[in-house]
C-alpha positions in Angstrom: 4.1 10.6 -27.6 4.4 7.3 -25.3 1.8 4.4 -26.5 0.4 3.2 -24.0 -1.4 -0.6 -23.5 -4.4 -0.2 -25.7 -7.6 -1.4 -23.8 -11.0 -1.9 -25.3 -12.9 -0.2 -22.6 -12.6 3.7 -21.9 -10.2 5.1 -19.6 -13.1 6.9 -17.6 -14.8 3.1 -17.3 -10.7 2.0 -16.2 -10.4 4.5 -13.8 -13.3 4.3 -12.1 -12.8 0.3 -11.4 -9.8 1.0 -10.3 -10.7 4.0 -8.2 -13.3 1.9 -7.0 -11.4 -0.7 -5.8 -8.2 1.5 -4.3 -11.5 2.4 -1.8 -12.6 -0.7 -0.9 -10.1 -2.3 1.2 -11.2 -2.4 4.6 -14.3 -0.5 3.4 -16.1 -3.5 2.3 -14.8 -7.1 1.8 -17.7 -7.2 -0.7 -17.1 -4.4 -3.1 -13.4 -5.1 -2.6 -14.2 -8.5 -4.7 -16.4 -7.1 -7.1 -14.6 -4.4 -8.0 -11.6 -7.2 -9.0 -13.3 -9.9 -10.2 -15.1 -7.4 -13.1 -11.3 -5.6 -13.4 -9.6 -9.2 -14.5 -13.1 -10.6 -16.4 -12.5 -7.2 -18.7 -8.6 -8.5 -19.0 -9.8 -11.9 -20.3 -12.0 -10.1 -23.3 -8.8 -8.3 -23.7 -6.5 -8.7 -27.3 -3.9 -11.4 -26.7 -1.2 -8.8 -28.5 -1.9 -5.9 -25.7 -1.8 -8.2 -23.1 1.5 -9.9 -24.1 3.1 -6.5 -24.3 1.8 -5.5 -20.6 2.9 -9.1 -18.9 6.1 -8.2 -17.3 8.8 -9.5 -14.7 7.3 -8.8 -11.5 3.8 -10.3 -12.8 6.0 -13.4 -13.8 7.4 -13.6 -10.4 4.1 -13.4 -9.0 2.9 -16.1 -10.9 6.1 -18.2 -9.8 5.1 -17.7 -6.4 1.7 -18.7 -7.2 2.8 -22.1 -9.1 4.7 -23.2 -6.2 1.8 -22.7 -3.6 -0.2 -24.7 -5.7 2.2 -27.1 -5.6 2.2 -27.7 -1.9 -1.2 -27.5 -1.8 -1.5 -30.8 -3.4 1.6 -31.7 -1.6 -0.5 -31.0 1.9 -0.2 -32.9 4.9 -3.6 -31.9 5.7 -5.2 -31.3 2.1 -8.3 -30.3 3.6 -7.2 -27.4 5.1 -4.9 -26.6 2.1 -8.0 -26.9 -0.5 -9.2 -23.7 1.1 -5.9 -21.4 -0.7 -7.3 -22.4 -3.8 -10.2 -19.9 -3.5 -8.7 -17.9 -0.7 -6.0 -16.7 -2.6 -7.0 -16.9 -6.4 -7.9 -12.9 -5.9 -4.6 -12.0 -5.4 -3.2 -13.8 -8.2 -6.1 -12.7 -10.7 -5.5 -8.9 -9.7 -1.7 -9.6 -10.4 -2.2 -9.8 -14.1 -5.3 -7.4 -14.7 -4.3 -4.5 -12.4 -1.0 -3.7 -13.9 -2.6 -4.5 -17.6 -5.1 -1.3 -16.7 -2.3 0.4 -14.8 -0.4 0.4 -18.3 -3.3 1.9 -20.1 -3.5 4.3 -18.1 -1.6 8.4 -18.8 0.3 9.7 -16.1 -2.0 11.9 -14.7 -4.9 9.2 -14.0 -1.9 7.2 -12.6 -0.8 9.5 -9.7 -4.8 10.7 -9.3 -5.3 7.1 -8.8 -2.8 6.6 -6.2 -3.9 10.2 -4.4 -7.5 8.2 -4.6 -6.1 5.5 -2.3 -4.8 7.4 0.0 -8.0 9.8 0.4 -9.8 6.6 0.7 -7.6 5.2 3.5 -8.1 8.5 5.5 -11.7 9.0 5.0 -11.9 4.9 6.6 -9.6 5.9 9.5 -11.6 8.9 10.5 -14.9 5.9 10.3 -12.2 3.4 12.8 -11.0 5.7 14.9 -14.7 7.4 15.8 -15.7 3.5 16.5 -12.7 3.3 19.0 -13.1 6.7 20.6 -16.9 6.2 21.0 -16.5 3.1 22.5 -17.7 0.9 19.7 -14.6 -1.0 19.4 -11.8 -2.0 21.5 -9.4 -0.9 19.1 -9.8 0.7 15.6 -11.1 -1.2 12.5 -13.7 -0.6 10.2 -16.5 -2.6 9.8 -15.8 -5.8 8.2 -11.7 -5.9 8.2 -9.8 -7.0 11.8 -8.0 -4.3 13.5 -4.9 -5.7 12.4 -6.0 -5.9 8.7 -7.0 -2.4 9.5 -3.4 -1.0 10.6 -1.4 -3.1 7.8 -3.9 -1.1 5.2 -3.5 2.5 6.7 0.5 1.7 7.5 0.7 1.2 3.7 -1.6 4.3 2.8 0.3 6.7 5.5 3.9 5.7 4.1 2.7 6.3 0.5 1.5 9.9 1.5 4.3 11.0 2.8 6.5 10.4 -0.3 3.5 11.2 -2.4 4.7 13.4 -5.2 3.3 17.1 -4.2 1.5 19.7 -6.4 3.6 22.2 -4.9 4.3 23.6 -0.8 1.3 26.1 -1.3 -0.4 26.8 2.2 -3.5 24.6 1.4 -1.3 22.2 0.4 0.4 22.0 3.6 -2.8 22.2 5.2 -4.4 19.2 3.4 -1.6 17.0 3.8 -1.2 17.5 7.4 -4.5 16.9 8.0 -4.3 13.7 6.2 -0.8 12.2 7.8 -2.7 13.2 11.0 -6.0 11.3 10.4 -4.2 8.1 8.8 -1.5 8.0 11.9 -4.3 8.5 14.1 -5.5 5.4 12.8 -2.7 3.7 13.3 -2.5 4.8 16.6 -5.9 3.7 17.9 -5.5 0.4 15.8 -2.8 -0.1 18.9 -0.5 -2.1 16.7 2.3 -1.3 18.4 5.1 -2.7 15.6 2.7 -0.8 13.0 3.1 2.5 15.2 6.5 2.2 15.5 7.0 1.8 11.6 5.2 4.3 10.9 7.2 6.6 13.1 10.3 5.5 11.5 9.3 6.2 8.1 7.7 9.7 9.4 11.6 10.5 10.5 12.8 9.6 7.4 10.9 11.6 5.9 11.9 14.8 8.0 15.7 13.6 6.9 15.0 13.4 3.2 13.0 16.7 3.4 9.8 15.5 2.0 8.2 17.7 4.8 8.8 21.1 4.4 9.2 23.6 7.6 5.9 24.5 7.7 4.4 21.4 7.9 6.4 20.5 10.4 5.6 22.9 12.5 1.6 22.6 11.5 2.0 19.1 12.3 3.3 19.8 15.9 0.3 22.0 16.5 -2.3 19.1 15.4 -0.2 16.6 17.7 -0.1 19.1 20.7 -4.1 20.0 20.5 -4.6 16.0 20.5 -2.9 15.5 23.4 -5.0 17.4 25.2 -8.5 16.7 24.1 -6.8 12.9 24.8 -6.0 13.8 28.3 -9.6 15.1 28.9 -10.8 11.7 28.6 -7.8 8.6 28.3 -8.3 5.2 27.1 -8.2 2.7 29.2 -7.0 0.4 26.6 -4.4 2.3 25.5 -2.8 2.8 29.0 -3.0 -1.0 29.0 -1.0 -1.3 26.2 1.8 1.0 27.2 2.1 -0.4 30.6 2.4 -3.7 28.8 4.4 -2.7 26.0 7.3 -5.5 26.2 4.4 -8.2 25.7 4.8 -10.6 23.3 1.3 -11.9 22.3 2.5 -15.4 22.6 4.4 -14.4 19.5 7.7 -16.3 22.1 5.6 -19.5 22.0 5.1 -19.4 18.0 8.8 -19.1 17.9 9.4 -22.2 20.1 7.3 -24.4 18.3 8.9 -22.8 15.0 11.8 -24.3 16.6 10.5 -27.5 17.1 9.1 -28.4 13.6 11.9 -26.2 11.6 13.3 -29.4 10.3 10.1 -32.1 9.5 9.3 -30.6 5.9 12.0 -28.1 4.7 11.1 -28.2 1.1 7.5 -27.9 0.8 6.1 -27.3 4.0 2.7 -28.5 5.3 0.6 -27.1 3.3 -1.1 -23.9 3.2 -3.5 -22.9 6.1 -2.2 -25.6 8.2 -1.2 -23.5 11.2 -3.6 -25.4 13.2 -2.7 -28.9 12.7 1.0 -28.3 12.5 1.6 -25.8 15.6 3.1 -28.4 18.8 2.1 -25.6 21.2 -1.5 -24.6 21.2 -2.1 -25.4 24.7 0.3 -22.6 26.2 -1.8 -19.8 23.8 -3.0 -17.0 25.9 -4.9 -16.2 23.3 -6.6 -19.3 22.1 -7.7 -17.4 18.9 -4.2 -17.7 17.3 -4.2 -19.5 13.9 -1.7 -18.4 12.3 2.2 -17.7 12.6 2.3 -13.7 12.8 5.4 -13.8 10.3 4.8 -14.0 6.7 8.3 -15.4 6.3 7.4 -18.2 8.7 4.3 -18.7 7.3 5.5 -19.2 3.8 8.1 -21.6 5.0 5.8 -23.8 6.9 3.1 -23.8 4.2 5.2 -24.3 1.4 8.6 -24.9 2.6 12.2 -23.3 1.2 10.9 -23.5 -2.1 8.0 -21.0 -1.5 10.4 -18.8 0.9 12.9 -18.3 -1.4 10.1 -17.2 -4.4 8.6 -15.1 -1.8 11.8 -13.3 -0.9 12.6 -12.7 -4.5 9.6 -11.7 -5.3 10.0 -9.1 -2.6 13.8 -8.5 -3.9 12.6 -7.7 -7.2 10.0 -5.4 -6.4 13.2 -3.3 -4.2 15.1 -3.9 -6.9 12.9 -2.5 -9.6 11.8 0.5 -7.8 15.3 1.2 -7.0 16.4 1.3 -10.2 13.4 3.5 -11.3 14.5 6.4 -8.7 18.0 5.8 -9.6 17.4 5.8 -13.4 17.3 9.6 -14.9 15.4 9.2 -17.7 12.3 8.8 -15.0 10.2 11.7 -15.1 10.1 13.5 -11.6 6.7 12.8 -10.6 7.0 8.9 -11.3 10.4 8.8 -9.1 8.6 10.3 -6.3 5.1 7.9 -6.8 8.4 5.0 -7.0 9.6 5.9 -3.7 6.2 6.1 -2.2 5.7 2.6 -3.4 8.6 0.9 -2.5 8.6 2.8 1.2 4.9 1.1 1.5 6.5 -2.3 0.3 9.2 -1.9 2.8 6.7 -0.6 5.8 4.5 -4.3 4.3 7.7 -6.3 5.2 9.0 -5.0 8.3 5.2 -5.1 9.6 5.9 -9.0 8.3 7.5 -9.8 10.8 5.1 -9.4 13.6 2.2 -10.1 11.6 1.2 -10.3 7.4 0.0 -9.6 4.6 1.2 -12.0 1.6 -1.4 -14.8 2.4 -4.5 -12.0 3.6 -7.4 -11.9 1.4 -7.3 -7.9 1.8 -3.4 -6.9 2.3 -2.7 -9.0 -0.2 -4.8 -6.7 -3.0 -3.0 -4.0 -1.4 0.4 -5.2 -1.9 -0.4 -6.2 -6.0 -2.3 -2.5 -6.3 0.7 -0.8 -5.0 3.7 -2.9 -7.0 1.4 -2.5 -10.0 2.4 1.1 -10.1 5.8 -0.2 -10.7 4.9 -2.1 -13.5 2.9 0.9 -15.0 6.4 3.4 -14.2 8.6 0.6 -15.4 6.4 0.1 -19.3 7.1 4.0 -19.6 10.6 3.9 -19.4 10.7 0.7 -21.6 8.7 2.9 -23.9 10.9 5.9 -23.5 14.2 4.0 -24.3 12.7 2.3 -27.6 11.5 5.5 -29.1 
């Protein structure tokens, strides 16, 4: 029998946080907070031994990544601006240690029922954001207090993981339930009208069909379900949507970011400006379109204008790591079956996060940013088993 992390708090008490707070996302900003704020204030009444035996690599790396953004905050050009990362972004670096801590407590099957609990939640909020946008409420999907683009980053990541989601089995109701759900979340996508995020999610819905992760029958199910939206779509078109089709090679000013990129590449290569500092840095805020731009729209940008090479290059192995890890945990066959597949779902999320990057991102947003730590912490959690397994 593995030992796993021993917590003083019930599993039931665990789960439910946890479950609480793989909910809360977009749901509520609020609840999102509570939920881990009380997860990491349990950690801290935690024993020193457990905790020291659940701190890992990746949570190290984290923490790396963390160190140097605190450096450049002080570091700031405009500290003012930069002071605001200190509270911004201490949730994500909290959940980074007391997530995985409870992850590791947790047996297998709470593990995977937490993750199925994500992606329930994520669908059961796109049916809310999509209803909003079909009814007229909204011009494109969200829910009500995330952006639509914080909206599409957090159903990109729940759609990917449910499609390499290890199944029960390829039972009829099976089929039937998970078509219904990668047709609700893509429709959420869809009406988000993130056109990068569609696209991704495309992609990794072909890769899927290569790797056979949907069976025949799905397939075919799914086709149906596309085909009968299509027409109760043509009954009544959005306006919105035609708009951004026609306009599809537009660039939301994301060619001017890339100018002034350009133009300041070379003033603070080591630590950046600062964090948050998009406004005072950017040479080109007069030629905005969209004068509601305040921020780069590439996390790898982003990182390196905040906080220079030395907060791109932790960033990017952070991000190699996590690859890296999950990689090895597919690869590795003393994984039990069930955690390879929960793996893969997690590292094609963390690969949909990145690519989505580059148009947009989620390292330095108070939601995405949870959602990114929640799903690597699964990682952590297969990765302790395995350490387990090979010591006993």
């Amino acid at each position: 029998m593995i030992m796993l992390i021993k917590s003083r708090y019930s599993e039931r008490i665990i789960f439910t946080l946890l479950s609480l707070l793989a909910i809360s996302f977009v749901l509520s900003l609020f609840v999102m907070q509570l939920a881990a704020a009380i997860i990491f204030i349990l950690w801290l009444t935690e024993r020193n031994e457990e905790k020291k035996k659940a701190f890992d690599i990746i949570t190290s790396f984290i923490l790396i990544f963390g160190l140097v953004r605190l450096i450049t905050i002080f570091l700031s050009e405009y500290p003012q601006s930069s002071y605001e990362s200190l509270y911004k972004e201490a949730l994500f670096y909290t959940s980074a240690v007391a997530i995985p801590f409870y992850l590791k407590s947790l047996e297998k099957k709470k593990v995977l029922g937490l993750m199925f609990v994500f992606i329930l939640g994520a669908a059961i909020i796109s049916i809310i954001g999509s209803t909003r946008f079909f009814i007229g409420e909204v011009e494109r999907a969200q829910s009500f207090t995330s952006s639509y683009t914080v909206f599409s980053g957090y159903l990109l990541t729940a759609f990917v993981s449910a499609l390499f989601y290890p199944k029960k089995d390829n039972s009829f109701n099976q089929i039937v339930l998970w078509s219904i759900i990668y047709s609700v979340l893509f429709l959420g996508i869809l009406t988000s009208l993130g056109r990068a995020n569609i696209a991704i999610a495309i992609l990794f819905f072909i890769i899927s069909l290569v790797l056979k992760q949907i069976p025949l029958k799905q397939f075919v199910l799914l086709t149906i379900i596309i085909a009968i939206g299509f027409i109760i779509y043509s009954v009544r078109p959005s306006e919105t949507i035609g708009q951004r089709v026609e306009n599809i090679t537009y660039l939301s000013d994301r060619d001017i970011i890339w100018q002034g990129a350009k133009e300041i590449s070379l003033k603070h290569p080591l630590f950046g400006f600062g964090p948050r500092t998009f406004q005072q840095a950017f040479p080109f805020k007069e030629k905005f379109a969209d004068k509601g731009i305040g921020g780069w729209h590439n996390d790898f940008l982003q990182i390196y204008f905040e906080s220079g090479l030395f907060g791109l290059i932790s960033f990017i192995l952070l991000l190699y790591l996590v690859i890296k890890t999950s990689i090895s945990q597919i690869r590795n066959k003393k994984t039990d079956t069930e955690l390879k597949f929960l793996s893969a779902s997690v590292l094609a999320s963390v690969i949909s996060l990145i690519l989505s990057a580059m148009v947009a991102g989620f390292i330095t947003s108070v939601v995405l940013s949870i959602v990114f730590v929640f799903l690597i912490s699964f990682l952590s959690r297969i990765d302790f088993e395995l350490h387990l397994t090979q010591i006993n």
